[in-house]
N, C-alpha and C positions, 0 to 999 in steps of 0.2 A: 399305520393309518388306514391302510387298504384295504388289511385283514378283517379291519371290523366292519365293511362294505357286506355286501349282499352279493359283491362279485365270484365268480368263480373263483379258486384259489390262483390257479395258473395265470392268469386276467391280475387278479391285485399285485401278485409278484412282481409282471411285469411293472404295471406302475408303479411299484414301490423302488424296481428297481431303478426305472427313470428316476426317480426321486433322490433315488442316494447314488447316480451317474450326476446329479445338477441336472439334469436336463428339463426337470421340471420346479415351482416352488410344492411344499410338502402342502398348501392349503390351497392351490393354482385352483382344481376342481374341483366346484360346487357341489355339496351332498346327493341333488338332486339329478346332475348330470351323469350321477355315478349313478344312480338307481336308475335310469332310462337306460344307459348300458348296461346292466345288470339283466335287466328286462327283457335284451335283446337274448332269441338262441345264441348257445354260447358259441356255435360258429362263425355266427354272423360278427359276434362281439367280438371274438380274435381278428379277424379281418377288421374291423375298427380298430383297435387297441396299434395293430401293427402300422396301419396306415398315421394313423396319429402318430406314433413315437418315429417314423419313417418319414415324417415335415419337419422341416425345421423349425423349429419350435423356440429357439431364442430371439427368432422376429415375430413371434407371435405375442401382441397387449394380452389378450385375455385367451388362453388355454381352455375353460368352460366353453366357451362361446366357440372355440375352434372346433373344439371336439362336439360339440353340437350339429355342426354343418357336416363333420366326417360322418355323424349316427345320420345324418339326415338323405345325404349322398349313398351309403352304404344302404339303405334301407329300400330310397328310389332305386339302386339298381338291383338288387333284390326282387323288387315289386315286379321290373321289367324283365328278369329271366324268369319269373315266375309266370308274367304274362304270357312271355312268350312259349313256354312251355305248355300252358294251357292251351294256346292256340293250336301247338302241333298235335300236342292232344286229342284236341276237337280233331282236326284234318286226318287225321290218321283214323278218329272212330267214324268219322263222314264216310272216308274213302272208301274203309273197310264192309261197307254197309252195302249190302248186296243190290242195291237199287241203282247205288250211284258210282256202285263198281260197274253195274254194265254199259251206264251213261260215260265211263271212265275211258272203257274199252274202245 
């Protein structure tokens, strides 16, 4: 089922092996949720795949819809080590800047 995704192979495997653990149903996830993780870099995407098959998943109604909120979480925290990386960034080419190295001093 997974194989024919657009996902990474390593990525479908896993889901496929949920699938044939039970842990998932084989039609659980929408075509369309599989292509927004498809979409994601595929590191990002492993770190989803893991977090998702890492919830309990047999109190989950709808799997689409859960795995939506994990891409959604996984991406905002993404955005936020990215932000804050950019900020150190800045602070570092600030400080480095000879003007405001000696205001620093």
């Amino acid at each position: 089922m997974f194989g024919n995704s657009s996902l990474p192979p390593a990525l479908a495997a896993r889901l496929q092996g949920a699938v044939d653990a039970g842990l998932i149903e084989a039609n659980a996830l929408d075509p369309k949720v599989l292509q927004d993780l498809a979409a994601l870099p595929e590191p990002l995407a492993a770190v989803v795949v893991d977090r998702f098959l890492a919830s309990n998943l047999a109190s989950v109604r709808n799997p689409s819809a859960f795995l939506v909120g994990v891409i959604s979480r996984c991406r905002g925290e993404q955005c936020t080590n990215q932000s804050v990386a950019t900020r150190l960034r800045q602070c570092c080419i600030v400080a480095s800047a000879p003007s405001t190295r000696r205001q620093l001093d």
